[in-house]
N, CA and C of each residue as an Amber inpcrd file, in Angstrom:
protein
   636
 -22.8760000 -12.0450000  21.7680000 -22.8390000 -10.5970000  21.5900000
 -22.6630000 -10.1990000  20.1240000 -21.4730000 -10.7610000  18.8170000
 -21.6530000 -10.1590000  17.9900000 -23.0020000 -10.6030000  17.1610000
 -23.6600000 -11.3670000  17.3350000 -24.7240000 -12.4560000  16.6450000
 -25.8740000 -11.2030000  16.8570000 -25.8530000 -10.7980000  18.3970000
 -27.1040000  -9.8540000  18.8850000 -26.5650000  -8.4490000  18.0460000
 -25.3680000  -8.0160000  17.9140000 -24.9070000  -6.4670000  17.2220000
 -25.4800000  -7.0940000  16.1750000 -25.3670000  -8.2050000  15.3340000
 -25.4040000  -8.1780000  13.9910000 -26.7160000  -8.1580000  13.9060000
 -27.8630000  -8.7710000  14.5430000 -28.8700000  -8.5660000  14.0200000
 -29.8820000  -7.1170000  14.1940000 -29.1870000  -6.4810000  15.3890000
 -29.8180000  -4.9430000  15.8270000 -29.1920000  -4.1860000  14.2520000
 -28.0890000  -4.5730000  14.2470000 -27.4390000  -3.3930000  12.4160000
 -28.5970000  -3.7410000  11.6730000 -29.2790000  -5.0330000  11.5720000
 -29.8670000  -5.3950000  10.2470000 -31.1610000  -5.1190000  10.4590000
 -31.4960000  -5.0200000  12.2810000 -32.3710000  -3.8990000  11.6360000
 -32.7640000  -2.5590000  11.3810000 -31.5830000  -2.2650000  11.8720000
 -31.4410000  -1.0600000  11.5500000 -31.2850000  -0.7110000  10.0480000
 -30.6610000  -1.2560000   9.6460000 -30.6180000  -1.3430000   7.9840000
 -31.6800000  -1.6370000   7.0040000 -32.5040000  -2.3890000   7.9020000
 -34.2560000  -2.3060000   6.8020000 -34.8440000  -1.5730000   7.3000000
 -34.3110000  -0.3720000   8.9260000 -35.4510000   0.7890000   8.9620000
 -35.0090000   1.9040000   7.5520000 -34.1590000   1.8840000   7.4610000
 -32.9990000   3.0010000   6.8740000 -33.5680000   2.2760000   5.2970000
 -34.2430000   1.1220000   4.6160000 -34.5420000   1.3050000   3.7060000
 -33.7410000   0.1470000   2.8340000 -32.4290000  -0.3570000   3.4930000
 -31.4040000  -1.1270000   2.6470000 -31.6170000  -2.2950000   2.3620000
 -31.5510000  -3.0680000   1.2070000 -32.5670000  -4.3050000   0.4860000
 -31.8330000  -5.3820000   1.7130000 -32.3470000  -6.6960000   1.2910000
 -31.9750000  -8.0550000   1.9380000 -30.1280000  -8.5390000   2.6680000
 -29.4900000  -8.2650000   1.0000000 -28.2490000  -8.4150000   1.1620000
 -27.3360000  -7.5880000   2.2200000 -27.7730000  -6.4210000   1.9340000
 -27.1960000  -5.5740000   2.9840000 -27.7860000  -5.9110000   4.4020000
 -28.5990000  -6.1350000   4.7540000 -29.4700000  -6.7870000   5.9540000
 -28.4650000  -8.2020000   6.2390000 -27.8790000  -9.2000000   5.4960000
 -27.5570000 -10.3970000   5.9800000 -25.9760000  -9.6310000   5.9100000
 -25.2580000  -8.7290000   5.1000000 -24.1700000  -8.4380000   5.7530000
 -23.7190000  -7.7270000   6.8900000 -24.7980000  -7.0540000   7.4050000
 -24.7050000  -6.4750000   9.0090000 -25.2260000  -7.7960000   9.8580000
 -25.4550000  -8.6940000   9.4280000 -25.4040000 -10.1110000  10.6080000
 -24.2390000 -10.4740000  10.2690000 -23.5960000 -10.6100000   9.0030000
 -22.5010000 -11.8490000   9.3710000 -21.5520000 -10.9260000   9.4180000
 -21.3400000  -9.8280000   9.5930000 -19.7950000  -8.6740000   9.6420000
 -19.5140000  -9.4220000  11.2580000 -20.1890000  -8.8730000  11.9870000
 -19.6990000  -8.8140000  13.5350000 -19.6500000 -10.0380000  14.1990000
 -19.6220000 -11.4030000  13.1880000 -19.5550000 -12.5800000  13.3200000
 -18.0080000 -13.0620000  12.5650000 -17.8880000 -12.5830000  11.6260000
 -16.5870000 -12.3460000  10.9360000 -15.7420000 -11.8060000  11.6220000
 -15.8260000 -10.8200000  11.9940000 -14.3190000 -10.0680000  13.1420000
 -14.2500000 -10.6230000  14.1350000 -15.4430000 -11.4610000  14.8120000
 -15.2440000 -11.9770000  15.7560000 -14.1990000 -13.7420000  15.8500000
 -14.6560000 -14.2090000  14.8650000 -14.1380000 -15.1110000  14.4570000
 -12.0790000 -15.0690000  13.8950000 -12.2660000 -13.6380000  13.0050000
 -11.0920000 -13.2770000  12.9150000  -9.5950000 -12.6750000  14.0790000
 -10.5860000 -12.8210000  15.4490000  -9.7330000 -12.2480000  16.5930000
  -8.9420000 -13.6860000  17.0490000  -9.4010000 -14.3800000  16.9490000
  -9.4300000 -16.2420000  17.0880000  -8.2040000 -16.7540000  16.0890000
  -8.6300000 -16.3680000  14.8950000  -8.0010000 -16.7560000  13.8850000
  -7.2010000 -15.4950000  12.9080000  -5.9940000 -15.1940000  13.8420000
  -5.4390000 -13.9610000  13.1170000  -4.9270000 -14.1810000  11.8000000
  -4.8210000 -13.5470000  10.6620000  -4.3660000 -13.8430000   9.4410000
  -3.0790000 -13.4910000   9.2670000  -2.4840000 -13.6820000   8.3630000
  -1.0380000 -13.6110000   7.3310000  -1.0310000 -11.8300000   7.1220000
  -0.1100000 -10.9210000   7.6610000   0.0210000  -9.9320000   7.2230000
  -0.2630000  -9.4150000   6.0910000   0.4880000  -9.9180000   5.1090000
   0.0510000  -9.6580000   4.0580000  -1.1710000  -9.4720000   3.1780000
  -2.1330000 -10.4240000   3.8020000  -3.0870000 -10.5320000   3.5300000
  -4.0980000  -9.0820000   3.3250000  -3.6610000  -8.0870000   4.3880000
  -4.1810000  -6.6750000   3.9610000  -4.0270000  -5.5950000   2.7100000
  -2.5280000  -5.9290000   3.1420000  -1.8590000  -4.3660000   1.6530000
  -2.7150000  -5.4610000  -0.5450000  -2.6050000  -6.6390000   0.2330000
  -2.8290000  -7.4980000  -0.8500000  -4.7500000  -7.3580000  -1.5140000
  -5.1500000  -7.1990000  -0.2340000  -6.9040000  -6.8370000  -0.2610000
  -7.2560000  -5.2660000  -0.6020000  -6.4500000  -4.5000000   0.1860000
  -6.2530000  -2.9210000  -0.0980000  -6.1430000  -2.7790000  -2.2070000
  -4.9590000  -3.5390000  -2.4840000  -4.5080000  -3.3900000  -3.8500000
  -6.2680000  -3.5630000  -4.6760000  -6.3540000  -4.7770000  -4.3960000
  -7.5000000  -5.4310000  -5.0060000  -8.9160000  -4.4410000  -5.0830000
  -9.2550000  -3.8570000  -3.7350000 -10.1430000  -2.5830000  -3.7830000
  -9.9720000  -1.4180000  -4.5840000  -8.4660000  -1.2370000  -4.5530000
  -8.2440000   0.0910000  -5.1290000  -8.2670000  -0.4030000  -6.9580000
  -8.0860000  -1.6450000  -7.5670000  -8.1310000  -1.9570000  -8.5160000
  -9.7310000  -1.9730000  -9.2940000 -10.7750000  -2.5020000  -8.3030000
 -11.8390000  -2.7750000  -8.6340000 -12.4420000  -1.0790000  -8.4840000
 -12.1390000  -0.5040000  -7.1720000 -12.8020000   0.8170000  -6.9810000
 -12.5150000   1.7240000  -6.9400000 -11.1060000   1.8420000  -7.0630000
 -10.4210000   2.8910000  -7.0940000 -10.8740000   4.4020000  -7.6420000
 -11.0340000   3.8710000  -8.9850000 -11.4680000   4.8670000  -9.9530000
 -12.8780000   6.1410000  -9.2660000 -13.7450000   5.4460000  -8.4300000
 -14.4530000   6.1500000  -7.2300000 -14.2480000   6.8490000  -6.6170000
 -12.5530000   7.0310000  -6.3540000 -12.0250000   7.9110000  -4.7780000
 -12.2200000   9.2880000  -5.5800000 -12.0770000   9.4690000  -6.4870000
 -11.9790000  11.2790000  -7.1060000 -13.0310000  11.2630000  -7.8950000
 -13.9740000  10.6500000  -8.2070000 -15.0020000  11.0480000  -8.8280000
 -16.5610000  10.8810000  -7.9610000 -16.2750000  10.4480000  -6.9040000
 -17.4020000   9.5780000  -5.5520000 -18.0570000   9.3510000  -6.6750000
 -17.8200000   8.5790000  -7.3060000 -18.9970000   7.5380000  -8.0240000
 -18.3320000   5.8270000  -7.8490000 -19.2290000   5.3050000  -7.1560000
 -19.1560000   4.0000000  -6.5350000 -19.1590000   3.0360000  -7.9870000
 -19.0840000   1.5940000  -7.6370000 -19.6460000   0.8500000  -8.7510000
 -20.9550000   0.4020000  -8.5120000 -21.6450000   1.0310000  -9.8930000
 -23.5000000   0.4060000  -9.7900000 -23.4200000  -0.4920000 -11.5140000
 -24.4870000  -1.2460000 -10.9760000 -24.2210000  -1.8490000 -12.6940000
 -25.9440000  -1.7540000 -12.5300000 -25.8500000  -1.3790000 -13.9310000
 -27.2970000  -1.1160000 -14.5620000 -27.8030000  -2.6320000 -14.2830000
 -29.3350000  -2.2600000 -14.5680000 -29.8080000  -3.6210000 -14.7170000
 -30.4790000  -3.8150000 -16.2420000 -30.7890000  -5.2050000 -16.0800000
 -31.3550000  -5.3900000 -17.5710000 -32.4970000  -4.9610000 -18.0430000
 -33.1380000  -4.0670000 -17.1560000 -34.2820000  -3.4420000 -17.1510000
 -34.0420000  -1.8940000 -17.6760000 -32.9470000  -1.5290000 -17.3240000
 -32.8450000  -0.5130000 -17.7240000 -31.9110000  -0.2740000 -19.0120000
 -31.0760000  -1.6940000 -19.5530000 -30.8470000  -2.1470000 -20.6130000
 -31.9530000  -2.0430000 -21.6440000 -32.4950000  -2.3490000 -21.2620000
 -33.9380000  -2.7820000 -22.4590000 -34.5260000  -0.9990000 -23.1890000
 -34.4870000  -0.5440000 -21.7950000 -35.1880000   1.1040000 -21.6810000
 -34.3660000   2.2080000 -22.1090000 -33.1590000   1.8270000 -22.1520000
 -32.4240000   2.4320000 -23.0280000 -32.5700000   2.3880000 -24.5530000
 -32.6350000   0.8690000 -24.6180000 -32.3960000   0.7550000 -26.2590000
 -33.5530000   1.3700000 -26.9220000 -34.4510000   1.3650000 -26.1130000
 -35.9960000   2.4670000 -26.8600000 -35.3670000   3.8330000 -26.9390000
 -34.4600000   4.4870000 -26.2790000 -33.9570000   5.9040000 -26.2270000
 -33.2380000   6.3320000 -27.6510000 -32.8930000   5.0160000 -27.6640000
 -31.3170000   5.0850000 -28.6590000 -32.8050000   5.9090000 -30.2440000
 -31.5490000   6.5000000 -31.0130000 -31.8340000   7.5360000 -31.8170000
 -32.1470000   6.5200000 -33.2220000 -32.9480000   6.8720000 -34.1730000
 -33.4950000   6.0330000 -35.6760000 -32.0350000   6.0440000 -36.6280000
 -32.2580000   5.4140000 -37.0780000 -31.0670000   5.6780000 -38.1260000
 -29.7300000   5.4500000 -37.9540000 -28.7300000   5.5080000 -38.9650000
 -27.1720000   4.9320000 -38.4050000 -26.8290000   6.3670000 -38.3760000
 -25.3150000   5.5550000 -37.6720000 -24.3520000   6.6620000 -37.9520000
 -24.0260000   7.4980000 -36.4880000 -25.0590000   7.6010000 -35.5280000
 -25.2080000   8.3530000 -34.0910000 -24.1300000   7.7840000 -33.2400000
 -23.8770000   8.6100000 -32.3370000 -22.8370000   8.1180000 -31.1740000
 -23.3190000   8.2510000 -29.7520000 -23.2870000   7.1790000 -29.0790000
 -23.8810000   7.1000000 -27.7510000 -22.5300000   7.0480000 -26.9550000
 -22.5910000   7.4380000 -25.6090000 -21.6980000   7.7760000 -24.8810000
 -22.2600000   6.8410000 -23.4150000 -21.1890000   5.5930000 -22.5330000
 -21.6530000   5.3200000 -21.1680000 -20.4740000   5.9900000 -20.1660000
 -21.0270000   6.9140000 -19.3710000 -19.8970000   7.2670000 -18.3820000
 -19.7610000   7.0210000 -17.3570000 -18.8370000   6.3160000 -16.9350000
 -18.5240000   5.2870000 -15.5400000 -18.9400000   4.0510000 -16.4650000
 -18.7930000   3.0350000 -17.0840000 -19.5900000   1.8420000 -17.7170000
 -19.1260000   0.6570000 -17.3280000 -18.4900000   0.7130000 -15.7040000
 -18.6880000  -0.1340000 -15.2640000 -18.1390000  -1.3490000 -15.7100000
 -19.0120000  -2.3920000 -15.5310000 -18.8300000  -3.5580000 -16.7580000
 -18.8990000  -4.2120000 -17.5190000 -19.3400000  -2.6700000 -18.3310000
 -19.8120000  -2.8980000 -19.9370000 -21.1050000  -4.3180000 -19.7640000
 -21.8780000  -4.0330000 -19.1490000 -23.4310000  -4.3520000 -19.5670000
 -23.9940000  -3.8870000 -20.3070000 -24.4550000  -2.3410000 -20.5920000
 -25.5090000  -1.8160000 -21.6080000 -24.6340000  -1.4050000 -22.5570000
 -23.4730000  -1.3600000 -22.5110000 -22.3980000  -1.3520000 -23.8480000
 -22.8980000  -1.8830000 -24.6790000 -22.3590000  -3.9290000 -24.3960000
 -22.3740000  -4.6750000 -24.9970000 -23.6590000  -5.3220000 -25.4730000
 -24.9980000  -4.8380000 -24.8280000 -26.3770000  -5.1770000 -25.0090000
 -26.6370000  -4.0570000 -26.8760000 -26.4480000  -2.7750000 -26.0100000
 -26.7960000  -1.7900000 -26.9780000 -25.9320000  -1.8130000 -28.4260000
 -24.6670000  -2.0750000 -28.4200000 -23.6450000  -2.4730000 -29.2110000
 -24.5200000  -3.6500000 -30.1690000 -24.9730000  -4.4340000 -29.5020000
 -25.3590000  -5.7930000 -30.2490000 -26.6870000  -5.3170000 -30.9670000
 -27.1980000  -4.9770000 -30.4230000 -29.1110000  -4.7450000 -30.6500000
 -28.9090000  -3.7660000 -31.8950000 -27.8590000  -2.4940000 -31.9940000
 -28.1670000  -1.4180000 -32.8830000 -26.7620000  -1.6420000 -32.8750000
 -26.0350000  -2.1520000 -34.3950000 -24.6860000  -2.1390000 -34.9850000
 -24.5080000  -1.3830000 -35.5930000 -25.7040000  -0.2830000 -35.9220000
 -26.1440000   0.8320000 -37.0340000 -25.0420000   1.7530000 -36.1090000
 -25.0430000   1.8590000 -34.6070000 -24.5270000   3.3740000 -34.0330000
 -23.2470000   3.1520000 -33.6000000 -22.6950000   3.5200000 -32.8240000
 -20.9590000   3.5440000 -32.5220000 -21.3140000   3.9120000 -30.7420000
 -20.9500000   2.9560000 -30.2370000 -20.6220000   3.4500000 -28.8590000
 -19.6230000   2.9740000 -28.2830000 -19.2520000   4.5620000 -27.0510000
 -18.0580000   4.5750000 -26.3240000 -18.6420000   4.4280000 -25.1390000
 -17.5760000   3.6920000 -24.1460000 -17.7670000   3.6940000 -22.6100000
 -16.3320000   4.0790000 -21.9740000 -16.3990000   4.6870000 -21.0780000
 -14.9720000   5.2590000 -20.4050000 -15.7830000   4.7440000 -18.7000000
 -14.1520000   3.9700000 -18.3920000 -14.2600000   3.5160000 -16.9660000
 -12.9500000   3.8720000 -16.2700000 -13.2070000   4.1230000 -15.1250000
 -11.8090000   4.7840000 -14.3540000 -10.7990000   3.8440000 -13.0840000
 -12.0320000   2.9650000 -13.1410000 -11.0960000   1.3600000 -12.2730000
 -10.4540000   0.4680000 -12.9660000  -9.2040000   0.2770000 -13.1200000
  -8.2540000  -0.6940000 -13.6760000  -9.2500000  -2.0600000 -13.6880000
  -9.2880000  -2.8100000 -12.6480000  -9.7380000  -4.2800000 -13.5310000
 -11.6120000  -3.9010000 -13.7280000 -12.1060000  -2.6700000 -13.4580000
 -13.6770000  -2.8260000 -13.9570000 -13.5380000  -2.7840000 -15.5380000
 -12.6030000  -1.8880000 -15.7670000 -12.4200000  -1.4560000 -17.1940000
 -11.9820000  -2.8930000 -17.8700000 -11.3200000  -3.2210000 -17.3280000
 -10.6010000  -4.9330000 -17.8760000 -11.3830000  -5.8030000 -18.1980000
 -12.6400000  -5.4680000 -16.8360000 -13.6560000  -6.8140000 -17.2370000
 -14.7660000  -6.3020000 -18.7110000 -14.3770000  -4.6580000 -18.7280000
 -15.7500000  -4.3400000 -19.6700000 -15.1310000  -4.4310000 -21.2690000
 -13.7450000  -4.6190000 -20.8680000 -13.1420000  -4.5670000 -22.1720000
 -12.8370000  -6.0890000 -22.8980000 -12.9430000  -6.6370000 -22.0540000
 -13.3960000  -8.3110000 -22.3020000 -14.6440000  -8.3610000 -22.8060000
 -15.3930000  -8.1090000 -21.7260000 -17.0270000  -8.5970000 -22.3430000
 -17.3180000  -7.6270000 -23.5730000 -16.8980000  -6.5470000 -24.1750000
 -17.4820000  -6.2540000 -25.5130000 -16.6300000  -6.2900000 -26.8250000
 -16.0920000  -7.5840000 -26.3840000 -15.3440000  -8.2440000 -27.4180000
 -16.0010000  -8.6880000 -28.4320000 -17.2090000  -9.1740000 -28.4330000
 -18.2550000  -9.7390000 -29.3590000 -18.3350000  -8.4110000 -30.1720000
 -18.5960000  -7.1420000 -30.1530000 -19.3960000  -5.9450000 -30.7150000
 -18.0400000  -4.9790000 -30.7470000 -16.8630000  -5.4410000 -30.3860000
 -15.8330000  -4.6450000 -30.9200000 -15.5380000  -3.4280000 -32.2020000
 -16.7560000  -3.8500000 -33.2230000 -16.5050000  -3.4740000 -34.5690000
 -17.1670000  -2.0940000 -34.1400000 -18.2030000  -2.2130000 -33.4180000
 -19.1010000  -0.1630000 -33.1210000 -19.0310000  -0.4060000 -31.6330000
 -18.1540000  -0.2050000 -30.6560000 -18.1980000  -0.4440000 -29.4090000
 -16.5190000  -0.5770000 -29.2850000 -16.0520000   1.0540000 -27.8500000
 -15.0870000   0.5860000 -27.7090000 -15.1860000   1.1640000 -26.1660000
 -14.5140000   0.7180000 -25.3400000 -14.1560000   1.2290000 -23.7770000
 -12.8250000   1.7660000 -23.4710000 -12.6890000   3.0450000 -23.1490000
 -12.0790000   3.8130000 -22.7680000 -11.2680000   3.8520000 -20.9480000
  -9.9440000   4.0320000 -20.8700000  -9.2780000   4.0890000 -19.4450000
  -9.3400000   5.5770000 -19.0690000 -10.1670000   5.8980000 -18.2950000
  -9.6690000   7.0400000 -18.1000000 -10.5440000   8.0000000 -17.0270000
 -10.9290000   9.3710000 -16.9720000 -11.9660000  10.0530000 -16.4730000
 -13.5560000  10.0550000 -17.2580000 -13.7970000  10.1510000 -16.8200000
 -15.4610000  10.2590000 -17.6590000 -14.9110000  12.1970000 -17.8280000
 -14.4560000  12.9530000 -16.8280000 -14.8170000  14.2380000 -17.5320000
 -13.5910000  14.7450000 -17.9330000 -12.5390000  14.0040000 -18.6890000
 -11.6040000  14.4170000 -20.0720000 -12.4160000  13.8900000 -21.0620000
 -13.6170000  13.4300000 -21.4450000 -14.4840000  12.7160000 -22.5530000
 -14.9430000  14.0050000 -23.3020000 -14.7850000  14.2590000 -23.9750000
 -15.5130000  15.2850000 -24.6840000 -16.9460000  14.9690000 -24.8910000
 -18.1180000  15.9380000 -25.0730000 -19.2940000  14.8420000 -25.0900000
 -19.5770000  15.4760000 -26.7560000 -19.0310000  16.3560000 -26.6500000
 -19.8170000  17.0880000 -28.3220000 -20.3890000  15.8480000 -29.4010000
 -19.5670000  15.2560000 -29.7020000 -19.9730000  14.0720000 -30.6500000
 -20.9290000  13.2510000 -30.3730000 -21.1210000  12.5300000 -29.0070000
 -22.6070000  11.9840000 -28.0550000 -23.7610000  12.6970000 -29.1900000
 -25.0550000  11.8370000 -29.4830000 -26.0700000  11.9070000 -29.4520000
 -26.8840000  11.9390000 -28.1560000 -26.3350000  11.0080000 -27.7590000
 -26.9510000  10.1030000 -25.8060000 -25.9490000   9.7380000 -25.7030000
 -26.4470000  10.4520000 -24.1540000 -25.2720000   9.9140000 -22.6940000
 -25.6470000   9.4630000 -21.8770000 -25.6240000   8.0980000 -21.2860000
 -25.7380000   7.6100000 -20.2270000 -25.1780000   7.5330000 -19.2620000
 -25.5500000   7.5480000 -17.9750000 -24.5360000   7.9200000 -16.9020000
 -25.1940000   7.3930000 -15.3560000 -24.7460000   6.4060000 -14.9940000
 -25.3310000   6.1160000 -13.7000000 -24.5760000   6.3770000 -12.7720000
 -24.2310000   7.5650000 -11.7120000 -22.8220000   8.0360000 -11.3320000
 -23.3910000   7.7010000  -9.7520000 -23.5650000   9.3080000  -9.4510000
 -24.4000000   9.2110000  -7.8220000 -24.5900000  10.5350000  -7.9010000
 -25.3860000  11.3140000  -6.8250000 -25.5360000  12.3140000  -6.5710000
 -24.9640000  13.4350000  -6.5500000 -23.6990000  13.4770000  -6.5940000
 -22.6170000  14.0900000  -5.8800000 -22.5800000  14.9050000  -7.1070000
 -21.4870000  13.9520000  -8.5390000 -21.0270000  14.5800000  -9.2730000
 -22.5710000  15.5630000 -10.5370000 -23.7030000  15.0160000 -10.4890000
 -24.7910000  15.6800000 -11.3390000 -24.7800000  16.6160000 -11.7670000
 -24.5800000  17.3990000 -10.5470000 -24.1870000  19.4520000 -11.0900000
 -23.4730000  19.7520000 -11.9170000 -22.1520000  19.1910000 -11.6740000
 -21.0300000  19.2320000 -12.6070000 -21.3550000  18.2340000 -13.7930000
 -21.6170000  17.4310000 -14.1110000 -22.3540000  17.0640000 -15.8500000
 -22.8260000  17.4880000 -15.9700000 -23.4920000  18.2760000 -15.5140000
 -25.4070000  18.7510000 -16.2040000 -23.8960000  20.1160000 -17.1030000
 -23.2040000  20.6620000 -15.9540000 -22.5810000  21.5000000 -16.5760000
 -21.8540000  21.6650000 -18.0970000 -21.3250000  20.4150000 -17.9480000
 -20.3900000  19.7930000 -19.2360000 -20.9070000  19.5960000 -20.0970000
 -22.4370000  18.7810000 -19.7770000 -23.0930000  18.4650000 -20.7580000
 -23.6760000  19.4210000 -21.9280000 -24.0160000  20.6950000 -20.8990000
 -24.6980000  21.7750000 -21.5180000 -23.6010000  22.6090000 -22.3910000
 -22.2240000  22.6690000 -21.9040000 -21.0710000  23.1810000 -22.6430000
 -20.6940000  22.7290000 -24.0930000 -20.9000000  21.3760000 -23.6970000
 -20.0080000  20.2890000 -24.9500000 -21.4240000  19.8490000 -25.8930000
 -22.6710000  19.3240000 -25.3080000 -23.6970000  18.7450000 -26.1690000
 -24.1150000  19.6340000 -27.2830000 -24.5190000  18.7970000 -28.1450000
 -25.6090000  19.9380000 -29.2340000 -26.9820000  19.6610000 -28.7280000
 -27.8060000  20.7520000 -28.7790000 -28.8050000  21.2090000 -28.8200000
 -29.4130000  20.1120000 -29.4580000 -30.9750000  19.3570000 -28.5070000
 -31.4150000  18.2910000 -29.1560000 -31.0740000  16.5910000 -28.8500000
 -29.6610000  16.6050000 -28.2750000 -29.5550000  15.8630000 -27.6810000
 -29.1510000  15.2650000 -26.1290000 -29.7640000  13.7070000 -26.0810000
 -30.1820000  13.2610000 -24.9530000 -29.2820000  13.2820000 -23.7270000
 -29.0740000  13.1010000 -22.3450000 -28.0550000  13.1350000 -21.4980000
 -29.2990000  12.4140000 -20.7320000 -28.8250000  11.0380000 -20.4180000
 -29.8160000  10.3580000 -19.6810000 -29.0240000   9.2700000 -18.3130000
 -30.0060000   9.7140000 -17.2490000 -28.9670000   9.4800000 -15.5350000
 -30.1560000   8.4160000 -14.9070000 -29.6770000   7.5810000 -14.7020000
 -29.9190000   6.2170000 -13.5680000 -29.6860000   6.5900000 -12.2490000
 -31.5930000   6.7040000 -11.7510000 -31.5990000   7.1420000 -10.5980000
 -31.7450000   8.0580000  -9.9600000 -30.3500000   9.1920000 -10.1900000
 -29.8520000  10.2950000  -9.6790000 -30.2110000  11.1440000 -10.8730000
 -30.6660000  12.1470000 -10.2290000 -31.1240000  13.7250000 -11.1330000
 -30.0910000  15.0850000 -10.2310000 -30.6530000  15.2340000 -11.5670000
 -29.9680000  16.6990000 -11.8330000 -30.1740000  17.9240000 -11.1720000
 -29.5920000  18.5380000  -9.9850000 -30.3000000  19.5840000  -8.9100000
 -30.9900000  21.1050000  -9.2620000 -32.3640000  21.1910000  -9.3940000
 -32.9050000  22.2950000  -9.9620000 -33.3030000  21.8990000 -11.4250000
 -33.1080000  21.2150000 -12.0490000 -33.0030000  20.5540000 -13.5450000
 -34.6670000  19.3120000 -13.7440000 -35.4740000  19.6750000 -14.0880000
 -36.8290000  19.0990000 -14.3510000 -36.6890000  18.2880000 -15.7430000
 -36.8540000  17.1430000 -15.6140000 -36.3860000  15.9020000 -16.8720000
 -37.8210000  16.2970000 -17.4860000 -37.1490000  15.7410000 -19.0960000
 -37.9130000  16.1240000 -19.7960000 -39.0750000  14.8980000 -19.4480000
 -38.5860000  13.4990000 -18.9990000 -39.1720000  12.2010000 -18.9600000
 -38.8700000  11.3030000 -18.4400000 -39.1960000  11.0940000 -17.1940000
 -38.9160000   9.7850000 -16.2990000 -39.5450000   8.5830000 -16.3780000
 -38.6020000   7.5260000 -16.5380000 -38.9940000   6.0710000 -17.0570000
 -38.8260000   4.9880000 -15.5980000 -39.6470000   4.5170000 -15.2140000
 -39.7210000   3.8560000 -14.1110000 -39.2220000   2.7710000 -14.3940000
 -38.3180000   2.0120000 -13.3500000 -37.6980000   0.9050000 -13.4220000
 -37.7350000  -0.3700000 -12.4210000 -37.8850000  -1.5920000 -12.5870000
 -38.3160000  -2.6490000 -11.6390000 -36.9160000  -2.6830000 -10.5530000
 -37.0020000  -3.1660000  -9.4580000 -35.7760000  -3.7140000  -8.8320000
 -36.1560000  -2.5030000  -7.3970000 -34.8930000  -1.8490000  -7.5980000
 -34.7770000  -0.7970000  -6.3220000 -35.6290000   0.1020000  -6.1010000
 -36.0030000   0.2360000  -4.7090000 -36.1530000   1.9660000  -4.8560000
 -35.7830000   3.1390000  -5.5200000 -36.9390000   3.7420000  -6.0090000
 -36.5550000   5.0550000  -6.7390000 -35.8160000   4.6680000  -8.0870000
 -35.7380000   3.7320000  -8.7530000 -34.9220000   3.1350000  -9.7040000
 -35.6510000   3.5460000 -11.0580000 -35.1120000   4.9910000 -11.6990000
 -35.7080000   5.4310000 -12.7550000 -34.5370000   5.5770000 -13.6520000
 -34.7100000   6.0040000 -14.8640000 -34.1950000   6.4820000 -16.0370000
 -34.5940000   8.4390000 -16.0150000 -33.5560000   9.1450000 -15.8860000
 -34.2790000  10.8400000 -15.9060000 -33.7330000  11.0370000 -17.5890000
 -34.2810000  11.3610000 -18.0550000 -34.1670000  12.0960000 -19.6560000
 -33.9020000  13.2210000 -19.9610000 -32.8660000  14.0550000 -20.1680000
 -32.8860000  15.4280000 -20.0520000 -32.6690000  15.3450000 -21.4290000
 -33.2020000  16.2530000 -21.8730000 -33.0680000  16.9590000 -23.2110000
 -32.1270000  18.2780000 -23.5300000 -30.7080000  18.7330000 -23.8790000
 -30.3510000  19.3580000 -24.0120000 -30.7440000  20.9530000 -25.0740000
């Protein structure tokens, strides 16, 4: 029985659109609990897994922005965005774990970039990995929207749907005129990009370009 639930979820999960992985974790979930009724665990073992979520994802519960990590595809497609000349400031909000930080940091030492992350150990891991590029590259604990953006040239932001309205808002408050505010994926509601950059991997997996 859970073997047959697990494989009806999975397919239900490639009608609904959801890649491979998610397909083999609706087989082995209802094989897992089942197994776990057999083999009850150590109490503790929950408040201890709870901690660990709220460490890695926490930072999600008040902003519904999940953890997504860019890919290197859209690493690359950025660094064509990035502005001529030194001296500019790029902004990543939510940055995760410091992937296109530490790419963009390295490639252009000419500019200064900040990343602000709101999960205790995501921030930990991003503040490790851009240890190399420390000198124009720093990561921030905190909200993405106590960030001021005024200083941003480009902002990157791979959030989710939810919060868009409200940046597009901030952005337009705090940005100067001229510069970039650029979203992975998710667009901006009513808001027509100046330039959408197509990206390999997922569905719908673009770069939107808004021009302030």
């Amino acid at each position: 029985w859970p073997l047959l639930q697990g494989f009806l979820a999975a397919v239900l999960a490639g009608l609904c659109g959801l890649g491979p992985w998610w397909m083999l974790f609706q087989v082995g979930l209802p094989l897992a609990l089942a197994w776990q009724l057999g083999h009850p665990s150590p109490a503790w073992i929950y408040p201890v897994a709870l901690a660990g979520l709220l460490l890695v994802f926490g930072g999600g519960l008040a902003t519904r922005v999940p953890l997504y990590n860019s890919s290197r595809a859209a690493w690359r497609r950025l660094l064509e965005l990035m502005p001529p000349g030194g001296g500019h400031q790029v902004a990543d909000l939510g940055a995760g774990l410091g992937g296109p930080l530490a790419f963009l940091a390295d490639q252009r030492p000419d500019l200064r970039f900040t990343g602000v992350e709101a999960s205790p150990l995501t921030w930990l891991a991003a503040w490790a990995r851009i240890r190399p590029v420390r000198a124009n590259c720093r990561i921030l604990f905190g909200s993405l929207w106590k960030l001021p953006l005024g200083e941003f040239q480009v902002v990157y932001a791979f959030l989710s749907p939810a919060p868009m309205e409200a940046l597009w808002l901030k952005a337009r408050r705090e940005m100067e005129p001229g510069s970039l505010l650029v979203s992975n994926t998710f667009g901006i509601p009513g808001v027509e990009p100046e330039r959408e950059i197509p990206l390999p991997g997922r569905r719908n997996a673009r770069l939107l370009v808004y021009r302030l």
